[in-house]
C-alpha positions in Angstrom: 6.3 1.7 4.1 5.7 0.8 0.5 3.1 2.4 -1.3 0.1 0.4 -2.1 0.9 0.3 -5.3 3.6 -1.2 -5.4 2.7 -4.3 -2.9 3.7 -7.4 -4.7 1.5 -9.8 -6.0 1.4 -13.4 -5.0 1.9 -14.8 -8.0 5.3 -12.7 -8.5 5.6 -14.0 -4.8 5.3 -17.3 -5.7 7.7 -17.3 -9.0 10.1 -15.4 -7.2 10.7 -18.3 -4.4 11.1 -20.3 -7.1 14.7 -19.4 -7.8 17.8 -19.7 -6.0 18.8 -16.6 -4.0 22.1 -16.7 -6.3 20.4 -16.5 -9.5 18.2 -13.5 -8.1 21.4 -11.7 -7.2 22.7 -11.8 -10.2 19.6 -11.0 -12.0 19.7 -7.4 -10.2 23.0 -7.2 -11.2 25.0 -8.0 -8.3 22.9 -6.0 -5.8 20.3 -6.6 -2.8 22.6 -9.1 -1.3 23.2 -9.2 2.0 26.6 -9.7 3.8 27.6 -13.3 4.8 27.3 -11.8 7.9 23.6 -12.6 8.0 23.9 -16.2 7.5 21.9 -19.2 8.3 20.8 -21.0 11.4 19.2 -23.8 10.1 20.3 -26.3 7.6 18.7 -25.8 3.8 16.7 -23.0 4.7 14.4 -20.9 2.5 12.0 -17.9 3.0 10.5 -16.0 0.7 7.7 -13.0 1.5 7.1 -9.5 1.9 9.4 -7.3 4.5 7.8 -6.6 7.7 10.6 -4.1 9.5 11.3 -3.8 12.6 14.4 -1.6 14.0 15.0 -1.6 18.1 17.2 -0.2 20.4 19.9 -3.1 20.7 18.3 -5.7 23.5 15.1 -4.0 23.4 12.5 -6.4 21.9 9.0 -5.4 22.7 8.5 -4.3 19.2 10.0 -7.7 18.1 7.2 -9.6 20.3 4.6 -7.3 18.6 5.4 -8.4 15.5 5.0 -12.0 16.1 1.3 -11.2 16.4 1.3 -8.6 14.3 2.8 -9.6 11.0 1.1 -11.0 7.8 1.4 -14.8 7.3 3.5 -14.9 4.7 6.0 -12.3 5.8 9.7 -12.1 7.1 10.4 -10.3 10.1 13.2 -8.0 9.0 14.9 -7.1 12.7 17.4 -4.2 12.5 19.6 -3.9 15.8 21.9 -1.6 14.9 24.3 -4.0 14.2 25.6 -4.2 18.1 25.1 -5.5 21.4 25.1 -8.9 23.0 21.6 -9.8 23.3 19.8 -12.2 21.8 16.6 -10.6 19.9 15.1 -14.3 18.8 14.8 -17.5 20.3 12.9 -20.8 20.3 9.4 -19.3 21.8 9.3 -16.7 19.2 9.9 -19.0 16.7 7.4 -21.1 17.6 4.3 -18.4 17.6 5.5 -16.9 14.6 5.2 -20.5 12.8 2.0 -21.2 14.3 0.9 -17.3 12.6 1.9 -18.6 9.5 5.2 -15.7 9.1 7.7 -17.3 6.6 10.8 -16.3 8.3 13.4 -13.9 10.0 16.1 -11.8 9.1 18.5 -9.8 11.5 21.5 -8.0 12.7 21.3 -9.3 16.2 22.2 -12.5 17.7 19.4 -15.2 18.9 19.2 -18.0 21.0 17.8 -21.4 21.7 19.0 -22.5 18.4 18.1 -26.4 18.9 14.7 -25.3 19.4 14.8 -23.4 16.2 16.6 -26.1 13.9 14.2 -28.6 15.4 11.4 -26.7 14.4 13.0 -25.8 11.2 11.9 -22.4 11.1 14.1 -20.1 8.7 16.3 -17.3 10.9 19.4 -15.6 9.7 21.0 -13.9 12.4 24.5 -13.2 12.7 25.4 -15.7 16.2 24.3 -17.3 18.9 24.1 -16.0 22.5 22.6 -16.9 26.0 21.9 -13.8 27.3 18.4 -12.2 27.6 16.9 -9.2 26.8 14.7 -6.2 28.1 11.6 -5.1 27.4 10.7 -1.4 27.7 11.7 1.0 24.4 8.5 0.3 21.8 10.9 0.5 18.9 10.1 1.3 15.7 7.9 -0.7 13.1 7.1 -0.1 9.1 10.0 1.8 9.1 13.4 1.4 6.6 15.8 -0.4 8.0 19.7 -1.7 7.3 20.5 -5.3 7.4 23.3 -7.0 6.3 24.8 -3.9 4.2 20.7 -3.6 2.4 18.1 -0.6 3.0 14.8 -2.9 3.4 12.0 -0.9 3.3 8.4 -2.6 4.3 6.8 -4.7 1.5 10.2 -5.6 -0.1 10.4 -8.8 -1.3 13.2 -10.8 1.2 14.6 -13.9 -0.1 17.0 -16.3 1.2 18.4 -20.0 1.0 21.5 -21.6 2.0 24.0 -19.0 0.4 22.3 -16.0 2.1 19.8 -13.3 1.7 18.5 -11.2 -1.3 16.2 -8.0 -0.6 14.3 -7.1 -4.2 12.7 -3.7 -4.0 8.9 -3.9 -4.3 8.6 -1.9 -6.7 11.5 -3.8 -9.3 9.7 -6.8 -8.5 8.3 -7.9 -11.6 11.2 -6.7 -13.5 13.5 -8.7 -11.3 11.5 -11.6 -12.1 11.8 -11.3 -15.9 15.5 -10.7 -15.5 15.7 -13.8 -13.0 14.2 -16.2 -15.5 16.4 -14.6 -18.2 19.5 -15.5 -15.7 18.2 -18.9 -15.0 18.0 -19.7 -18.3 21.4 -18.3 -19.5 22.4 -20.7 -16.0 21.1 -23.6 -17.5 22.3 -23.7 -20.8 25.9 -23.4 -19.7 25.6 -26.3 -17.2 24.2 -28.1 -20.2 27.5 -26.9 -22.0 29.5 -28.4 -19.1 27.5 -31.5 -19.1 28.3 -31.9 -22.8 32.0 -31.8 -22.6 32.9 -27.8 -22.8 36.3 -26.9 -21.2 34.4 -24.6 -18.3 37.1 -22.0 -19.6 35.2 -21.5 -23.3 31.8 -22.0 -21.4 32.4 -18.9 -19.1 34.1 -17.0 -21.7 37.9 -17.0 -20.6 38.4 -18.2 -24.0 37.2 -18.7 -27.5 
């Protein structure tokens, strides 16, 4: 888990989920993204919040229910599978208590299910599918512990990110200097669409030519 001094502050929080999770990846310099494998399962989503890991043994979720009552409002569940299996580790009745609880959001490896109840609800889950199968409930898991997601270490207290074009993981402790480099990128961002606006082959504005 992260150290407590290096817990991020709401108001980084809160300028942080101000930007796209785009500009954010390229304020790190083209790192904490996740694959496009973790993608999406609602429409326009967006989550921003503190990591709260979880990793379980493939369709083992009794350490995902935990964490439904367990987790900070404000946080993203960050559930690592392992990458494998066939079992659904989310679905529509989790999503609803962890709403209710005030969590911003989930991020996983695994599959999920019920997914009209989840897009109804519009609460933000990236997962990487959709299955109908069910799960057990016996191995504890582990909880507060690294994790990998999406090709990204995630440790808890990380600041998770994500919109429509995927997930960003910012490392607690680079928070603040991610934020200064993400309103350095956003800028830079919006004077060349104001470039492009104005009349600027895109080739000169991106530098392909003087």
């Amino acid at each position: 888990m992260s150290p407590a001094s290096e817990r991020v502050s709401p108001e980084t929080l809160k300028a942080l989920a101000s930007f796209p999770a785009a500009t954010l990846y390229e304020a790190l310099g083209k790192s904490g993204g996740m694959s496009p494998d973790i993608r999406p399962m609602i429409d326009r989503p967006r989550l921003c919040g503190p990591a709260y890991t979880i990793r379980i043994l493939g369709c083992e979720t009794v350490a995902v229910l935990w964490a439904v009552e367990q987790a900070p409002p404000g946080s993203v569940i960050v559930i690592d599978t392992g990458g494998s299996g066939v079992h659904p580790v989310w679905g529509g009745t989790s999503s609803l208590a962890a709403r209710t609880r005030g969590v911003a959001g989930v991020v996983t490896n695994g599959l999920l299910r019920d997914i009209d109840e989840i897009r109804d609800a519009q609460f933000p889950v990236y997962a990487t599918g959709v299955c109908v199968q069910g799960t057990l409930k016996n191995h504890p898991g582990w909880t507060g512990v690294p994790v990998s997601v999406g090709g990204v270490i995630v440790q808890s207290g990380d600041v998770v990110l994500g919109d429509s074009d995927g997930v960003v993981v910012i490392p607690a402790g680079q928070a603040d200097t991610a934020l200064a480099a993400a309103r350095k990128q956003r800028d830079k961002e919006t004077a060349r669409d104001a470039r492009i606006q104005a009349g600027e082959p895109l080739s000169v504005v991106v530098g392909l030519r003087s």
